[in-house]
C-alpha positions as CSV (number, residue, x, y, z in Angstrom):
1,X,0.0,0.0,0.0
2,X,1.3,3.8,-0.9
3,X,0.0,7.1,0.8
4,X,-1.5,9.5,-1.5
5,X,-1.8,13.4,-1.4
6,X,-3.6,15.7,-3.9
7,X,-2.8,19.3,-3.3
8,X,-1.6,22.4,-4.7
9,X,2.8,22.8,-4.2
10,X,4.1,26.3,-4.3
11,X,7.4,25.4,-3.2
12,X,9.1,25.9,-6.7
13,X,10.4,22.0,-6.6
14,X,7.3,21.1,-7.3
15,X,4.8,23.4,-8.2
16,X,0.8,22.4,-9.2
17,X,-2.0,19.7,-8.5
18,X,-0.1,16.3,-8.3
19,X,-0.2,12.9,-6.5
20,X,2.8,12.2,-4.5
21,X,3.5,9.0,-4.1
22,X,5.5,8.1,-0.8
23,X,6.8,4.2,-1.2
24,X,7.9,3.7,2.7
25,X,4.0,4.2,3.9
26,X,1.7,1.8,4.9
27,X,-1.2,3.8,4.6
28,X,-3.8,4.6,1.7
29,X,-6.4,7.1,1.5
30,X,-7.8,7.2,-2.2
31,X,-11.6,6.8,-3.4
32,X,-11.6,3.9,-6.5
33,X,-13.7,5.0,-9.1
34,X,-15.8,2.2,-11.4
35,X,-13.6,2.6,-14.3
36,X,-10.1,2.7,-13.8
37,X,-7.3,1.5,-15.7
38,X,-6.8,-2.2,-15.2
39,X,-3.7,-4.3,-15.6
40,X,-3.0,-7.7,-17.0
41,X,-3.1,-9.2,-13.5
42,X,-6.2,-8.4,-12.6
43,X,-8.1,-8.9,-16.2
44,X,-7.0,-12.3,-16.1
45,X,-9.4,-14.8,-15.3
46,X,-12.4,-12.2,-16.5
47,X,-14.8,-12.9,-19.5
48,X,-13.6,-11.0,-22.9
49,X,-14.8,-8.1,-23.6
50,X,-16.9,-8.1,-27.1
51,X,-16.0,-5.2,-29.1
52,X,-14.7,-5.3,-32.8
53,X,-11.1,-5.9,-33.6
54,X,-8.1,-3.3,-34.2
55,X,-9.1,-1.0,-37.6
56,X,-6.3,-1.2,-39.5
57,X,-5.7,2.4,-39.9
58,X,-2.3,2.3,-41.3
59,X,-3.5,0.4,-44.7
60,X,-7.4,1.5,-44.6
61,X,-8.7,5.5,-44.8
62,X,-11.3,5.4,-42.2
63,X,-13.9,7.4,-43.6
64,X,-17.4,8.5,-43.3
65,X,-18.9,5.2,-45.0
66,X,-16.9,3.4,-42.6
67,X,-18.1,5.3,-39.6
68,X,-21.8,4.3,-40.7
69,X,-20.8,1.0,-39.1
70,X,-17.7,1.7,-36.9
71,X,-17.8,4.4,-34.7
72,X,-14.7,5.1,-32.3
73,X,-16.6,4.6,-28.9
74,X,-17.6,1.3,-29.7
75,X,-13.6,0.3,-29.1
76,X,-12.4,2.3,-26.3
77,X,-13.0,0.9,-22.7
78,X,-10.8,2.0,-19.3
79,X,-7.6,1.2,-20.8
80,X,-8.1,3.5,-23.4
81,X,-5.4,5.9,-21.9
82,X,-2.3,8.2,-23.3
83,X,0.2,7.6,-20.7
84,X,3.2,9.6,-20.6
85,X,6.7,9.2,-18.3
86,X,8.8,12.5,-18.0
87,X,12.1,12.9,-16.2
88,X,15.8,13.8,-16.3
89,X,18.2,12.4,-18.7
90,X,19.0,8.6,-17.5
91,X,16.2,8.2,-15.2
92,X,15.4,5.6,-16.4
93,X,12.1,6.5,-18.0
94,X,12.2,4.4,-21.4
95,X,12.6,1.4,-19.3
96,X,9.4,2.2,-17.0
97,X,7.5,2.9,-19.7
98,X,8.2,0.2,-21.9
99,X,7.4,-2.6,-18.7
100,X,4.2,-0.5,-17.6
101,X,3.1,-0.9,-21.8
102,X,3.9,-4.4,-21.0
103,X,2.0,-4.9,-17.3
104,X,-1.4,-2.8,-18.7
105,X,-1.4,-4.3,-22.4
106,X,-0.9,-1.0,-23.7
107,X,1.6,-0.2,-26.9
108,X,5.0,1.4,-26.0
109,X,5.9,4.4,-28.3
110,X,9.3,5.3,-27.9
111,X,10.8,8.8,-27.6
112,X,11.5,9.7,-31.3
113,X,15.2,11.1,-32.5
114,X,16.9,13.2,-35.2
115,X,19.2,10.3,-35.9
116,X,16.4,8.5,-37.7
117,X,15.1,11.4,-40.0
118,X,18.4,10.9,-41.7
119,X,17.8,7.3,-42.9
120,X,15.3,8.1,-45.7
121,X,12.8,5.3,-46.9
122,X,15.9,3.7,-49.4
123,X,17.5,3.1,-46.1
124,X,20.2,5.5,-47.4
125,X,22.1,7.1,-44.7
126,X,21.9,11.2,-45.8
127,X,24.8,11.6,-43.2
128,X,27.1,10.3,-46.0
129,X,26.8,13.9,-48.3
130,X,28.1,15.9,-44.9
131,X,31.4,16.1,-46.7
132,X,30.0,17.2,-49.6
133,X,27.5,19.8,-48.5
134,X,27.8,23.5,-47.0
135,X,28.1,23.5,-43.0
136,X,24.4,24.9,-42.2
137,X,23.2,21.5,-44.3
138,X,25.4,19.2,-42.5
139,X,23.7,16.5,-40.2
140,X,23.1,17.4,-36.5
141,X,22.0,14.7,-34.6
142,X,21.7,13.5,-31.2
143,X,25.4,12.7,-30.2
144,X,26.4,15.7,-32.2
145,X,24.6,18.1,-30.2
146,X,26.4,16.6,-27.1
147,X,29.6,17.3,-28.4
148,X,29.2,20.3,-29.9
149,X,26.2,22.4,-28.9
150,X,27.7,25.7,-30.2
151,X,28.5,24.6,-33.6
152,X,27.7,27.6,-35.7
153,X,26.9,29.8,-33.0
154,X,24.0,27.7,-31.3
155,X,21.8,27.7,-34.9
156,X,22.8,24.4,-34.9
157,X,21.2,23.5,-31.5
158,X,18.4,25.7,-32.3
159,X,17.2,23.9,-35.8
160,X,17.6,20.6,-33.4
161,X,15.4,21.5,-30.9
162,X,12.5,22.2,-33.1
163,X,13.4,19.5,-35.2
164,X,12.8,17.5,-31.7
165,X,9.8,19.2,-31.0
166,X,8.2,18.7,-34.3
167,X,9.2,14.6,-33.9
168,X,7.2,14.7,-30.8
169,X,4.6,16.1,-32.3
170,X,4.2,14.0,-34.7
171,X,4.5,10.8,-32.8
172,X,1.7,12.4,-30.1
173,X,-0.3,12.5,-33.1
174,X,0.7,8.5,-34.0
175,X,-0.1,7.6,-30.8
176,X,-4.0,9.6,-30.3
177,X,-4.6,7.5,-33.6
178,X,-3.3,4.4,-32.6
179,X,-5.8,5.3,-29.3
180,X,-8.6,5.8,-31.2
181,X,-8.5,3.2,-34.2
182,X,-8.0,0.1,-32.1
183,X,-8.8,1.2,-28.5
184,X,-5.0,0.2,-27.4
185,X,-4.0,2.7,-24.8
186,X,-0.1,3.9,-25.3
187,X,2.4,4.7,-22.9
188,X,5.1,7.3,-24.4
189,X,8.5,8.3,-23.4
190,X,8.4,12.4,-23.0
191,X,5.9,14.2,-25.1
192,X,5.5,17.5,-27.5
193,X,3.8,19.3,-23.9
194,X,7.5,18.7,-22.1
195,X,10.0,19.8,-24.6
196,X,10.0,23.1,-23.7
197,X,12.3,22.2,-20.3
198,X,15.3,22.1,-22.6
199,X,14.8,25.0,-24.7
200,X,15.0,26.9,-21.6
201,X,17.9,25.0,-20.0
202,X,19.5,26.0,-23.3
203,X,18.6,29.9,-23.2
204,X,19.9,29.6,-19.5
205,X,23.0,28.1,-20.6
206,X,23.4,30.4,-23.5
207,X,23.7,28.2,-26.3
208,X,20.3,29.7,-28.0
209,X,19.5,33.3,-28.1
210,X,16.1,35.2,-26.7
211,X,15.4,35.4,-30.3
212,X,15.3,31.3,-30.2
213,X,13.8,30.8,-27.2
214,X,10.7,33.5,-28.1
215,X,10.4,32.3,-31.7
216,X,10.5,28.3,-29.9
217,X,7.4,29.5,-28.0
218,X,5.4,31.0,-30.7
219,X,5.7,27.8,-33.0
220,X,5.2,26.0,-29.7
221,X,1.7,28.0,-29.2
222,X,0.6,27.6,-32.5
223,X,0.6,24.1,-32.4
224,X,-0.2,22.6,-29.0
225,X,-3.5,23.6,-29.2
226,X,-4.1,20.6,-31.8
227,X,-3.4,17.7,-29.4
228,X,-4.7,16.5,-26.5
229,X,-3.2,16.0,-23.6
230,X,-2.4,12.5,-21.9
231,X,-4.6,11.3,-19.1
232,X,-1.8,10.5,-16.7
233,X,1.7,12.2,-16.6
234,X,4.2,10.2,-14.3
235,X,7.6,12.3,-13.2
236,X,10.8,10.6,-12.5
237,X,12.3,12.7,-9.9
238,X,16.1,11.9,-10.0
239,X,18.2,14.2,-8.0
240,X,21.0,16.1,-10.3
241,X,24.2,14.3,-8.3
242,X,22.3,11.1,-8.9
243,X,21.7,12.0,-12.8
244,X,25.5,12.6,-12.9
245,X,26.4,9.3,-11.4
246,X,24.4,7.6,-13.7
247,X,25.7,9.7,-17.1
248,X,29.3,8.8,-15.8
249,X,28.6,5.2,-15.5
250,X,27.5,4.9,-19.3
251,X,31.4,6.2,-19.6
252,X,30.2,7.7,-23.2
253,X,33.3,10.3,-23.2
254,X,31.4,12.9,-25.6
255,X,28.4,12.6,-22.8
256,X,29.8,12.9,-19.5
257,X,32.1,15.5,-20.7
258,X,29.4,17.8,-22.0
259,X,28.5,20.9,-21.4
260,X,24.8,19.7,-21.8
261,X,25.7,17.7,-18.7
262,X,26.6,19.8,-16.2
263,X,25.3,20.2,-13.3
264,X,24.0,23.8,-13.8
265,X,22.7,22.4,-17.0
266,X,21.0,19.2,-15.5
267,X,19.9,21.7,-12.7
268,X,17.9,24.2,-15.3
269,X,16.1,21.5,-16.9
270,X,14.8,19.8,-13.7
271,X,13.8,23.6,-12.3
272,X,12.0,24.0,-15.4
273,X,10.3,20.5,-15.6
274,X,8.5,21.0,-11.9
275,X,8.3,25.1,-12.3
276,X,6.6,25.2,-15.8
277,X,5.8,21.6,-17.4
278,X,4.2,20.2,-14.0
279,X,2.5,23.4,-13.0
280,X,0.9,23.4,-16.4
281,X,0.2,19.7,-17.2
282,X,-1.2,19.1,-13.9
283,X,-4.4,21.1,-14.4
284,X,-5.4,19.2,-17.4
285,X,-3.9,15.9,-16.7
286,X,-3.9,13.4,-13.0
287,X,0.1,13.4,-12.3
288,X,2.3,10.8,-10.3
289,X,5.4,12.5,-9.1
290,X,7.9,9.5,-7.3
291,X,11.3,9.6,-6.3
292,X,13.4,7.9,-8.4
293,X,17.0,7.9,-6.9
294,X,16.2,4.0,-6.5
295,X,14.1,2.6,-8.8
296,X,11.4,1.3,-7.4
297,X,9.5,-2.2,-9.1
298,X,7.1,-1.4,-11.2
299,X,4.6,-3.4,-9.7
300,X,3.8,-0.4,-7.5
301,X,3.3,1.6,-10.2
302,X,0.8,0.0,-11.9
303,X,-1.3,-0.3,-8.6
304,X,-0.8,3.3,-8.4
305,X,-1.9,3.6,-11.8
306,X,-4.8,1.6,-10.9
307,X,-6.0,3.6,-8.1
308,X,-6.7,6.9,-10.0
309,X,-10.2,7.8,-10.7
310,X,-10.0,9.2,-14.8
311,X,-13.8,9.5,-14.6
312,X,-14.3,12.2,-11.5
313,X,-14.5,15.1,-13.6
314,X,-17.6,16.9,-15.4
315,X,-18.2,18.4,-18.3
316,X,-17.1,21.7,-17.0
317,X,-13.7,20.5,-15.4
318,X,-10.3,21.7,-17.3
319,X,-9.1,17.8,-16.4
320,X,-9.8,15.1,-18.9
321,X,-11.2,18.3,-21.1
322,X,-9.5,17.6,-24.2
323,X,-11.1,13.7,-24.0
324,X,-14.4,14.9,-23.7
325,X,-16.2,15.0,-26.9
326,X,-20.4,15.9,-27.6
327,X,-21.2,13.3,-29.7
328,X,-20.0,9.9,-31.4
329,X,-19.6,11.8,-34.4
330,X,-17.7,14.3,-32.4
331,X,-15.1,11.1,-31.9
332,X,-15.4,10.1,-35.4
333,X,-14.7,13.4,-36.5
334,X,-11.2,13.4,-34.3
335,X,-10.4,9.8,-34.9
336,X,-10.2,11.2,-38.7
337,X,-8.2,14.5,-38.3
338,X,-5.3,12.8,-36.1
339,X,-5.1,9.7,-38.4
340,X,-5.4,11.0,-41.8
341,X,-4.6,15.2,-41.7
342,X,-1.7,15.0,-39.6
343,X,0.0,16.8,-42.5
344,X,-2.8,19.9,-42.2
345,X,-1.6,19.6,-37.9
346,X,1.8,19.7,-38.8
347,X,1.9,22.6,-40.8
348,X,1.0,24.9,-37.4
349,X,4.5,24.3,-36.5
350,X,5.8,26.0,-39.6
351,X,5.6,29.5,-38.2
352,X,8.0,32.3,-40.6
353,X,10.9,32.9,-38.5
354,X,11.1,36.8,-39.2
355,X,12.1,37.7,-35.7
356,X,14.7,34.8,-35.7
357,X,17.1,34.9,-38.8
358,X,19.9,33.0,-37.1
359,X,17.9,29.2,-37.6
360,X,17.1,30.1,-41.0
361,X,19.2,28.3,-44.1
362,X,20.5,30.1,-47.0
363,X,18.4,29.2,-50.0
364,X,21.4,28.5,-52.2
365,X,22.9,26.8,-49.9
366,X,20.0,24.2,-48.8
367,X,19.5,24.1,-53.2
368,X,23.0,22.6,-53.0
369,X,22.1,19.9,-50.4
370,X,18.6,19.2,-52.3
371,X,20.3,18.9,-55.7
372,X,23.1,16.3,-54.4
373,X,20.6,14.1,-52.2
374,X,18.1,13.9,-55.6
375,X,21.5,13.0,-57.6
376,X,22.9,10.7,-55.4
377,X,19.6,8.8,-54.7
378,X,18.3,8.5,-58.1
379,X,21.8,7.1,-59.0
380,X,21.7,4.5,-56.9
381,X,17.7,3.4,-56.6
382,X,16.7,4.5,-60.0
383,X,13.9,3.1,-60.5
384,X,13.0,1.1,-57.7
385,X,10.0,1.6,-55.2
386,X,10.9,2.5,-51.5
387,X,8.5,-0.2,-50.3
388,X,10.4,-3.1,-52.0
389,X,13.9,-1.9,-51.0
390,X,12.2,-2.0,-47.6
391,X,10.9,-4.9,-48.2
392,X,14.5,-6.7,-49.7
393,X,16.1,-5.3,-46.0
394,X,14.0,-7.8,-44.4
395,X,11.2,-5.1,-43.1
396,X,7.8,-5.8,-44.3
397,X,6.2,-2.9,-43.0
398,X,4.2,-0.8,-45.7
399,X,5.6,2.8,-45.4
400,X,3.4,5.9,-44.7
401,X,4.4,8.5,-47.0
402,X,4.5,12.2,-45.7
C-alpha cells in the first residue's frame, strides 16, 4: 500500500495539482472509481470483452462510410489511456515505460530522434553527403549536439530543438490515432507538452539566443493547441548528483564531458520541468510525481496507476477536457483528423521565422544539399519503389508516406 496526497505545491520543486506517491508508507487514503485503468493481473481470469477488432488504420482510410458502421466509442474501454513518463536524462524512463506498456497491455511508443530522420525510406544514410555539402546543411544529430552544442553559434542547436519538437509532435499525433482506431491505450516516453524544459535550460545556458527561445514558443503556441493532452503524466524525480552518477557510468566520453551535462545544465532542466511543465500539465492531466534515486519495481506503479479515478471530472472540469467530446460523431470526426490530416496539424509548426534569422538556411545553400541528395539517390535506386527496397532489407512494414 502507498499514501496518496492531492494538493496544490508552491514550493518551486514542485509546483501544481499532483499525487505524491510516498513508497515507505503503509497507509492509503484514495476513493476507486468504477472505471479505472486495469492491468494484466487483474483482467485475467475475467470474460472478454466483445468489441470489434483493431481497424487497420495504417492500410485502410477510415472514412465516413466506414463510420456508418464503426464508430470510435464502440472500441475504447478503461484502458483506453495516453500515458506519458517524463524525467531527467538517465532516469530511467524508457525502461518504465516500456514494462508498464507491458503490465497494462498497452503499446510502448518510444521517444523519437533526429538520428532517424536521416535514414530516408531507401535506407540511405543522408549523413554520408556531410562532406560534400555546406556547414548549415550538415547533419546534427543526437550525439552531435552533445559534443558540440555551439556549432555555428547555437543555430545548430536551435534547428535541433524544433526539429525534436516537431518529432514529438508528430509521434503524439501516432499515438492519439493508434488510441482511437484500435482502443489500445499507449504509454510514451516524453511528449510535445515537455520539450519546452530544454529550450529553456538552453537559453539559460546560452547556447540559444532570446530570439530562439521566443520564436520556440510561438511555434510551440501555434501548435499545441491541436493535441490532447495525456490522461496520466508520471515524473521521475532523479536528484541532479544522482543523474550525474548515472551519465558517468554509461562512460560515453562525448556525454559525460558535456556541457549539456553539467550540473548547472541538468539543474535548469529539472527547475523547469517541476516550475513550468508540472504546474501546467497538472491542471489538465492526473500526475504521479515519485522519487526515483532508486528505482522502485514497477509493480507499484501500476497499482498506483490503478487507483486513479479518470472518470471524477464533469463536463465543465479543465481535467480530462481535451477527452471529452459531444457526440459519437464528435469522436469520429477526431479519430479522422489525427489519423489522416496530420499533415494539415503539422503545418502549425511551420511558423516564418522573421524575428529569428539565425535558424534560417540560406536558399542556395540548402538548393546545393537538395540537388546532391536527388542525384545521389536516383543514382543508386533509380527506378526502384521504396517499399520493395524496404521490403528486400527484411522489413515488411508498408511505409506511410509524408
Amino acid at each position: 500500500m502507498v499514501f496518496f496526497s492531492s494538493c496544490r505545491v508552491s514550493s518551486p520543486k514542485l509546483c501544481g495539482n499532483v499525487v505524491f506517491v510516498a513508497k515507505k508508507q503503509h497507509q492509503c487514503v484514495i476513493t476507486v472509481a468504477s472505471r479505472c485503468i486495469t492491468s494484466n493481473a487483474m483482467r485475467e481470469g475475467l470474460p472478454p470483452v466483445n468489441k470489434p477488432p483493431p481497424f487497420p488504420y495504417k492500410e485502410k482510410r477510415y472514412n465516413f462510410f466506414r463510420a456508418l458502421f464503426d464508430p470510435t466509442t464502440s472500441r475504447l474501454d478503461e484502458n483506453s489511456k495516453l500515458i506519458v513518463v517524463e524525467g531527467p536524462p538517465a532516469a530511467g524512463k524508457g525502461v518504465l515505460a516500456k514494462e508498464l506498456a507491458d503490465d497494462l497491455g498497452m503499446a510502448y511508443f518510444p521517444t523519437p530522434t533526429v538520428a532517424e530522420t536521416y535514414i530516408n525510406d531507401y535506407g540511405y544514410d543522408l549523413r554520408q553527403l556531410d562532406d560534400q555539402i555546406p556547414n548549415s546543411c550538415k547533419s546534427y544529430d543526437e550525439n552531435d549536439f552533445l559534443k558540440d552544442p555551439m556549432r555555428l553559434n547555437g543555430a545548430k542547436a536551435a534547428r535541433f530543438q524544433l526539429s525534436k519538437l516537431a518529432l514529438r509532435y508528430k509521434r503524439h499525433l501516432d499515438a492519439l490515432a493508434h488510441i482511437l482506431n484500435t482502443g489500445q491505450g499507449v504509454v510514451m516516453d516524453r511528449s510535445p507538452y515537455s520539450d519546452l524544459v530544454y529550450i529553456t535550460a538552453m537559453a539559460e545556458a546560452g547556447i540559444v539566443s532570446k530570439n530562439v527561445y521566443n520564436y520556440y514558443h510561438s511555434v510551440r503556441n501555434n501548435a499545441l493547441f491541436a493535441l490532447w493532452r495525456p490522461h496520466l503524466v508520471i515524473y521521475l524525480d532523479v536528484p541532479v548528483a544522482e543523474t550525474r552518477r548515472k551519465i558517468e557510468a554509461r562512460n560515453i566520453p562525448y556525454e559525460k564531458d558535456s556541457k549539456m551535462a553539467t550540473p548547472e545544465y541538468l539543474q535548469s532542466l529539472i527547475d523547469s520541468y517541476k516550475k513550468d511543465f508540472l504546474k501546467d500539465i497538472s491542471t489538465h492531466a492526473e500526475v504521479l510525481a515519485y522519487d526515483w534515486t532508486k528505482p522502485a519495481n514497477t509493480e507499484i506503479v501500476v497499482e498506483d496507476i490503478e487507483r486513479v479515478n479518470f472518470d471524477q471530472y464533469g463536463i465543465y472540469d479543465a481535467k480530462m477536457k481535451d477527452w471529452r467530446c459531444y457526440d459519437k460523431w464528435d469522436w469520429n470526426n477526431n479519430r479522422q483528423v489525427f489519423t489522416h490530416s496530420q499533415h494539415q496539424l503539422i503545418a502549425h509548426l511551420n511558423v516564418p521565422p522573421i524575428k529569428c534569422p539565425e535558424i534560417a538556411i540560406d536558399g542556395a545553400e540548402y538548393k546545393i544539399y537538395e540537388t546532391l541528395k536527388d542525384k545521389v539517390i536516383n543514382k543508386k535506386y533509380q527506378g526502384k519503389n521504396p517499399v520493395t527496397q524496404k521490403m528486400e532489407r527484411g522489413n515488411p512494414e508498408v511505409l506511410r508516406y509524408k
